[in-house]
MARBA-3410 file (N, C-alpha, C, O; in Angstrom, 1 decimal):
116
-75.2,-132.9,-76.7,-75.5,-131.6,-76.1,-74.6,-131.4,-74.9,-74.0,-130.3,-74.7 ~ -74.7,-132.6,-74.2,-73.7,-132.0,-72.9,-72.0,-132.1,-73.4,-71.3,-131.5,-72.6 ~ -71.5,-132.6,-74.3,-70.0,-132.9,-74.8,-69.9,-131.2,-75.5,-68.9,-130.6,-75.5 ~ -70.9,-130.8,-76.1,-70.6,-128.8,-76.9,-70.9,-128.2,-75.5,-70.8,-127.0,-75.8 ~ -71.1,-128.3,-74.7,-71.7,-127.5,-73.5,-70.2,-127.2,-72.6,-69.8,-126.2,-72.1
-69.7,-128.9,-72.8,-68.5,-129.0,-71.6,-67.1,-128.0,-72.6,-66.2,-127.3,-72.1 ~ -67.3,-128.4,-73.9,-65.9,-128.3,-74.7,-66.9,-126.0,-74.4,-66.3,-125.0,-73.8 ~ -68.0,-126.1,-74.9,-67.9,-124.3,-74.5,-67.2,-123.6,-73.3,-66.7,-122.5,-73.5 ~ -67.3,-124.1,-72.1,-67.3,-124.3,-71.2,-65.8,-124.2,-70.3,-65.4,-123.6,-69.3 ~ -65.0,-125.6,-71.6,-63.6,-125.8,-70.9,-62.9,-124.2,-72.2,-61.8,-123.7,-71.9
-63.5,-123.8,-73.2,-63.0,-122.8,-73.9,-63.2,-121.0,-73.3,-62.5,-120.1,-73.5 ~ -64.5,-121.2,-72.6,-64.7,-119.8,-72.4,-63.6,-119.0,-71.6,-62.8,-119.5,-70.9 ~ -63.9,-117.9,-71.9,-62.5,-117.1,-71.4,-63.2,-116.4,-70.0,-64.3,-115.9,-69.8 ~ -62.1,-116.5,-69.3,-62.0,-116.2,-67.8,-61.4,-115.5,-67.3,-60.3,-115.4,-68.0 ~ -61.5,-114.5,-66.1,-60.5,-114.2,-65.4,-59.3,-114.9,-65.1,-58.2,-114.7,-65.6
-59.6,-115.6,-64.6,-58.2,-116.7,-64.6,-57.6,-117.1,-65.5,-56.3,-117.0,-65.3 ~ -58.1,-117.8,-66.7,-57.3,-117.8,-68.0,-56.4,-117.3,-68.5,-55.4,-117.7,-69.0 ~ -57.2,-115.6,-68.2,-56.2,-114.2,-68.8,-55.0,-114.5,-67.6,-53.9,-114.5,-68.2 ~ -55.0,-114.7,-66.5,-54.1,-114.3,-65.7,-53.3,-115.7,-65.5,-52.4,-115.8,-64.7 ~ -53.6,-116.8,-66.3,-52.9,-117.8,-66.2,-51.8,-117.5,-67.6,-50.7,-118.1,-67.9
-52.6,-116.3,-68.5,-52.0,-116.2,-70.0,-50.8,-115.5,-69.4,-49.6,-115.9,-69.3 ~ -51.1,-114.2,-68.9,-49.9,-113.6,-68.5,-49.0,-114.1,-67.8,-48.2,-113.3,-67.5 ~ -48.7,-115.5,-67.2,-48.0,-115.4,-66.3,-47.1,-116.4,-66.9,-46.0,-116.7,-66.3 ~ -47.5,-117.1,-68.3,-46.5,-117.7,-69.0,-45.0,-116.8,-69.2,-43.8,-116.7,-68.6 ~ -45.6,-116.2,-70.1,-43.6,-115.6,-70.5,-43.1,-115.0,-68.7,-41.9,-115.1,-68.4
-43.9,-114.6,-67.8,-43.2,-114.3,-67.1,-42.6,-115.3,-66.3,-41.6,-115.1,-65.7 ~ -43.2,-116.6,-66.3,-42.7,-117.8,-66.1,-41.5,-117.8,-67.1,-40.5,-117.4,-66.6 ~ -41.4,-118.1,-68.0,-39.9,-118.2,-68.8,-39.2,-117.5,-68.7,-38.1,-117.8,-69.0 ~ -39.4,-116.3,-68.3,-38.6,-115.2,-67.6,-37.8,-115.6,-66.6,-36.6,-115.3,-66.5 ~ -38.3,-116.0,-65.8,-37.9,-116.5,-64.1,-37.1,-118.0,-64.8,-36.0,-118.0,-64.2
-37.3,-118.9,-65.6,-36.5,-119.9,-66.3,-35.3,-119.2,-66.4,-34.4,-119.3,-65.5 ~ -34.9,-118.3,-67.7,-33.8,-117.6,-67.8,-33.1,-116.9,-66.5,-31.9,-116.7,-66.6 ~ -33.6,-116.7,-65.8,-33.0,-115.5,-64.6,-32.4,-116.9,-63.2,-31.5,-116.9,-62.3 ~ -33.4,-117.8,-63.5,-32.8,-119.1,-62.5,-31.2,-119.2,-63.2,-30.1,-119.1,-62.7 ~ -31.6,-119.6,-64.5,-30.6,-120.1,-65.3,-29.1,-119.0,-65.1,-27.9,-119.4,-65.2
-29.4,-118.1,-65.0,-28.2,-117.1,-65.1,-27.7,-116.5,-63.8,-26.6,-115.9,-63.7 ~ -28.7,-116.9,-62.4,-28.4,-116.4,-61.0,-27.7,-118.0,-60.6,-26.9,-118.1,-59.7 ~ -28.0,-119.1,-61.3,-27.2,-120.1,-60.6,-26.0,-120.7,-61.0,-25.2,-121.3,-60.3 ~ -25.9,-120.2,-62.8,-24.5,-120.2,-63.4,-23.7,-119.2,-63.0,-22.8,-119.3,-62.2 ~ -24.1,-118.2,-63.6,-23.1,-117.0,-63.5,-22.8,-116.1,-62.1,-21.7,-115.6,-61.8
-24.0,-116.2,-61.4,-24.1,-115.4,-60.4,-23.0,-116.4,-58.6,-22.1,-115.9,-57.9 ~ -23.6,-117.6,-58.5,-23.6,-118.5,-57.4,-22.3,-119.5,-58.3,-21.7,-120.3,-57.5 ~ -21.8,-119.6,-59.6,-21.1,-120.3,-59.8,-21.0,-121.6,-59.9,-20.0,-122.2,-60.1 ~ -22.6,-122.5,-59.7,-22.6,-123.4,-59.9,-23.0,-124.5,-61.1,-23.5,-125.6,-61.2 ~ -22.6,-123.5,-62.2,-22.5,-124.5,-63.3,-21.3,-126.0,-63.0,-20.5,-126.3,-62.1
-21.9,-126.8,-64.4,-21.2,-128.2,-64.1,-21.6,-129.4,-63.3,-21.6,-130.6,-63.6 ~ -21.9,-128.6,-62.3,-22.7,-130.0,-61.1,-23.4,-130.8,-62.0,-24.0,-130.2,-62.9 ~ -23.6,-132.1,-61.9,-24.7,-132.9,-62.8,-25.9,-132.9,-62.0,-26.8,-133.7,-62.4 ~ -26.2,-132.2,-60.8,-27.8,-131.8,-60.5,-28.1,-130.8,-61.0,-29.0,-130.8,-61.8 ~ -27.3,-129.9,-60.7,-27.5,-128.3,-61.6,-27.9,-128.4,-62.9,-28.8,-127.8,-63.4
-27.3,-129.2,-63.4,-27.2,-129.3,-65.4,-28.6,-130.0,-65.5,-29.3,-129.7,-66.5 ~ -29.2,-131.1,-64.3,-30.2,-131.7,-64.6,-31.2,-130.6,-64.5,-32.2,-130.6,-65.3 ~ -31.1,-129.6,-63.7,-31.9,-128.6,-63.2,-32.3,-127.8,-64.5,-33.4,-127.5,-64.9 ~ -30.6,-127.3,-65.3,-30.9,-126.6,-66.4,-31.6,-127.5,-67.8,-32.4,-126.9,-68.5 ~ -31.4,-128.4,-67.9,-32.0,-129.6,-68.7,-33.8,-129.5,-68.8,-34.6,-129.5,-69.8
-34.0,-129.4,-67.5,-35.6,-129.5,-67.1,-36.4,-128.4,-67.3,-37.5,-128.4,-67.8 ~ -35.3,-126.9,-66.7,-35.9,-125.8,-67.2,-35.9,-125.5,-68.5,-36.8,-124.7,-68.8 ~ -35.1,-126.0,-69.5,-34.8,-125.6,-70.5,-36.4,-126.3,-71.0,-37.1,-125.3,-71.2 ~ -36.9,-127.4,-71.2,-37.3,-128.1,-71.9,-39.1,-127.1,-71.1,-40.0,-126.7,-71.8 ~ -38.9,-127.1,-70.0,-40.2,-126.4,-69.7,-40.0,-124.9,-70.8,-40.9,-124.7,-71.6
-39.3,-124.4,-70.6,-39.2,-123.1,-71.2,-39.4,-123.3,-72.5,-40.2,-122.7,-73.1 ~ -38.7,-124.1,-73.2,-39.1,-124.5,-74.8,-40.8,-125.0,-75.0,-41.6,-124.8,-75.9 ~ -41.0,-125.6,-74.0,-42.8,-125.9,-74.2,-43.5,-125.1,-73.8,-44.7,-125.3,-73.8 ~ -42.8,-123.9,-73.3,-43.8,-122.5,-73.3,-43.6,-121.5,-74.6,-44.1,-120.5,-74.8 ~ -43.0,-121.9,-75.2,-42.8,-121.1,-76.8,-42.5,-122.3,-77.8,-41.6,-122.3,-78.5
-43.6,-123.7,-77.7,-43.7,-124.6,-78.8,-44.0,-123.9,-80.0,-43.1,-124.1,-80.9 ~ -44.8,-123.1,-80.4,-44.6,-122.6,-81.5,-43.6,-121.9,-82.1,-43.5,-121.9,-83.3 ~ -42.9,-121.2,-81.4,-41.6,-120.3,-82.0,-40.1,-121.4,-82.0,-39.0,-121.2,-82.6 ~ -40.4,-122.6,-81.4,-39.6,-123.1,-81.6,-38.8,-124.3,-83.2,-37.9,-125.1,-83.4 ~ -40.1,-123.8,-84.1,-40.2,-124.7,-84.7,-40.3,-123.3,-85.9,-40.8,-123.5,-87.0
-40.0,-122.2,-85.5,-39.8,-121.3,-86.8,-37.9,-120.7,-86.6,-37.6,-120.7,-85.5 ~ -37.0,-120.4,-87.5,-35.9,-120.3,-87.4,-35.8,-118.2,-88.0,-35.8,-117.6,-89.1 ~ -35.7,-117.9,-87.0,-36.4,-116.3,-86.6,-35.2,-115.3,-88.0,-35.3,-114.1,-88.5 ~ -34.2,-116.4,-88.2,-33.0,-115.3,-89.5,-33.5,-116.3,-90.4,-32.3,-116.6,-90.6 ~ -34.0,-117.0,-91.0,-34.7,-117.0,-92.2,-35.9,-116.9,-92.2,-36.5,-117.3,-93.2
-36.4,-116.6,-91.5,-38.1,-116.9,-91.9,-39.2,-115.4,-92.2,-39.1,-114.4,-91.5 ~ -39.8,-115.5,-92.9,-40.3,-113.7,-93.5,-41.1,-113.4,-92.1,-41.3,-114.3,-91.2 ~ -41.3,-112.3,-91.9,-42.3,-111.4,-91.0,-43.8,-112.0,-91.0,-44.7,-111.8,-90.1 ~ -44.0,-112.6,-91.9,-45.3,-112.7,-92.5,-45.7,-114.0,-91.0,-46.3,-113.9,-90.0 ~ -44.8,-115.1,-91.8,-44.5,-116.3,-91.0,-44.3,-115.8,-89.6,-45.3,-115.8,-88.9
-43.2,-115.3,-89.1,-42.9,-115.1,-87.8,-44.0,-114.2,-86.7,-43.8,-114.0,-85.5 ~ -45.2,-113.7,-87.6,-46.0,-112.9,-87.3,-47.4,-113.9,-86.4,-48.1,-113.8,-85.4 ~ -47.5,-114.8,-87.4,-48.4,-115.4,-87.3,-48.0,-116.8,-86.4,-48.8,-117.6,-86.0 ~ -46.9,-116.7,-86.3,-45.9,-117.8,-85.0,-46.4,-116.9,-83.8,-46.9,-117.5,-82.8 ~ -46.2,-116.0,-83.8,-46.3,-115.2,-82.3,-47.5,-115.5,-82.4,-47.6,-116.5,-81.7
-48.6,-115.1,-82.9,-50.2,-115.5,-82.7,-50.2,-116.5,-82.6,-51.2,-116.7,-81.9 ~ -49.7,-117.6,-82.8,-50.0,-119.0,-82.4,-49.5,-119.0,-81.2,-50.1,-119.7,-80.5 ~ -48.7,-118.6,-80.8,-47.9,-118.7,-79.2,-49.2,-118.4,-78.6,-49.9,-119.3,-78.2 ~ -49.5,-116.9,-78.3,-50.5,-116.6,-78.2,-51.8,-117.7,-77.3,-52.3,-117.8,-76.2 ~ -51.8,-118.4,-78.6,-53.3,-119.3,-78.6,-52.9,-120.6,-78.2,-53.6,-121.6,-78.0
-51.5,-120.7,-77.9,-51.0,-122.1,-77.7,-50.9,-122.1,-75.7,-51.1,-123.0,-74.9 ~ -50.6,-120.7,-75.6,-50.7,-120.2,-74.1,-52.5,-120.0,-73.4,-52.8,-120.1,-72.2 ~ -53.3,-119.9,-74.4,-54.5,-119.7,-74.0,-55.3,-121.3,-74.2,-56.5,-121.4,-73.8 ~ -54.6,-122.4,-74.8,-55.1,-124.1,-74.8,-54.5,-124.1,-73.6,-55.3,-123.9,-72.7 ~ -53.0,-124.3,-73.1,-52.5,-124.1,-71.7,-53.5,-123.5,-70.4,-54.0,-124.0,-69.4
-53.5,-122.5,-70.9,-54.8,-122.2,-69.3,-56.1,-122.8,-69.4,-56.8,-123.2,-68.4 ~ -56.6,-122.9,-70.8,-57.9,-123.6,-70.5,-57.5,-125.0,-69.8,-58.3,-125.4,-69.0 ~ -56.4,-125.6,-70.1,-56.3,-126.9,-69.5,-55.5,-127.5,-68.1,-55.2,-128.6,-67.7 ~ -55.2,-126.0,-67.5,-54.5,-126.0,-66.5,-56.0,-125.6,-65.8,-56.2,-126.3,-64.8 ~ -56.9,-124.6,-66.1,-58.1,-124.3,-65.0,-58.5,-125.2,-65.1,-58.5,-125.6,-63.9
-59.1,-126.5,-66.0,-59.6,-127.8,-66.3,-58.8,-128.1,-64.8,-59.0,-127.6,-63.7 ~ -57.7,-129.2,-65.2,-57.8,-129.7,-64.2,-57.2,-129.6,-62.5,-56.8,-130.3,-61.7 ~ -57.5,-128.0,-62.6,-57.3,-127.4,-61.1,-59.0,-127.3,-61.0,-59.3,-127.2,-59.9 ~ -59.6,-127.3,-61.6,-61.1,-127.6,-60.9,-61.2,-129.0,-61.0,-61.5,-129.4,-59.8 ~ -61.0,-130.2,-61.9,-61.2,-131.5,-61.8,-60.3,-131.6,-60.2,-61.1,-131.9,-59.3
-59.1,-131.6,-59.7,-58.6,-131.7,-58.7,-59.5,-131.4,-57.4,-59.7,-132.0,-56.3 ~ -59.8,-130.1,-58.1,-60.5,-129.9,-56.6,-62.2,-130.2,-55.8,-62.8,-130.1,-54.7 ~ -62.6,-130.8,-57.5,-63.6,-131.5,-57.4,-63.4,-133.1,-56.5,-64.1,-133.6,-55.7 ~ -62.1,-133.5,-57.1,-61.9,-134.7,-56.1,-61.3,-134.7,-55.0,-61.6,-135.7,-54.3 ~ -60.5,-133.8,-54.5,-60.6,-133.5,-53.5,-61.5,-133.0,-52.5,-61.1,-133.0,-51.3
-62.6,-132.6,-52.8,-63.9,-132.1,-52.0,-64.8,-133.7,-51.9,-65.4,-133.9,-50.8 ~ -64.8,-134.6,-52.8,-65.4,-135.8,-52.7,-64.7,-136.7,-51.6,-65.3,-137.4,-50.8 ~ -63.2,-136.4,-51.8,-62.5,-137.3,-50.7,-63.3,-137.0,-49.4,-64.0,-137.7,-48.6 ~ -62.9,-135.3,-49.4,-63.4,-135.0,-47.7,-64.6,-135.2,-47.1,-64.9,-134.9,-46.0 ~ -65.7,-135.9,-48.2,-67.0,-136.1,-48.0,-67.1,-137.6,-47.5,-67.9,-137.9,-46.6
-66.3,-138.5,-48.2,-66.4,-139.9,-47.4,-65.5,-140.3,-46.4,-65.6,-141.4,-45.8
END
């Protein structure tokens, strides 16, 4: 009883959720726009910090669209690529449930610290 209560619980939808949903692509947004104000703009492509930098964002930005990345958008029917975006969707809404998860677990132990 208490394990369907916690899993309802870590699923229900939130204010926060929604606003953790929207802030994905705008997050990969800001990925791209790092990536193109530090190459093209500041000129510091090349550096092997920089490249580590683009390496890291890249790989974050690909695990904000794990599902599109595993569909190939010039062959694949509408049907498929339709139902990829919906999974993005739902793959960004497992993401916030588990990013509010453990920003309340955090802050639960942090409130215990300040108590002893």
């Amino acid at each position: 009883m208490n394990l369907k209560l916690s899993i309802i619980d870590f699923l229900k939808i939130t204010w926060k959720k929604a606003v953790v949903i929207i802030l994905f692509p705008f997050a990969a947004f800001l990925i791209l726009l790092f990536a193109f104000v530090f190459d093209t703009i500041l000129g510091l492509g090349g550096n092997i910090i920089v490249n580590m930098m683009y390496s890291f964002a890249n790989y974050f930005y690909l695990f904000i669209f794990l599902p599109l990345t595993f569909v190939d958008i010039d062959f694949s029917s509408s049907l498929v690529f339709g139902i990829t975006l919906v999974l993005t969707v739902v793959w960004w809404y497992f993401l916030s449930c588990a990013l509010i998860f453990l920003q309340k677990k955090a802050w639960k132990h942090k409130e215990s610290a300040k108590n002893h």
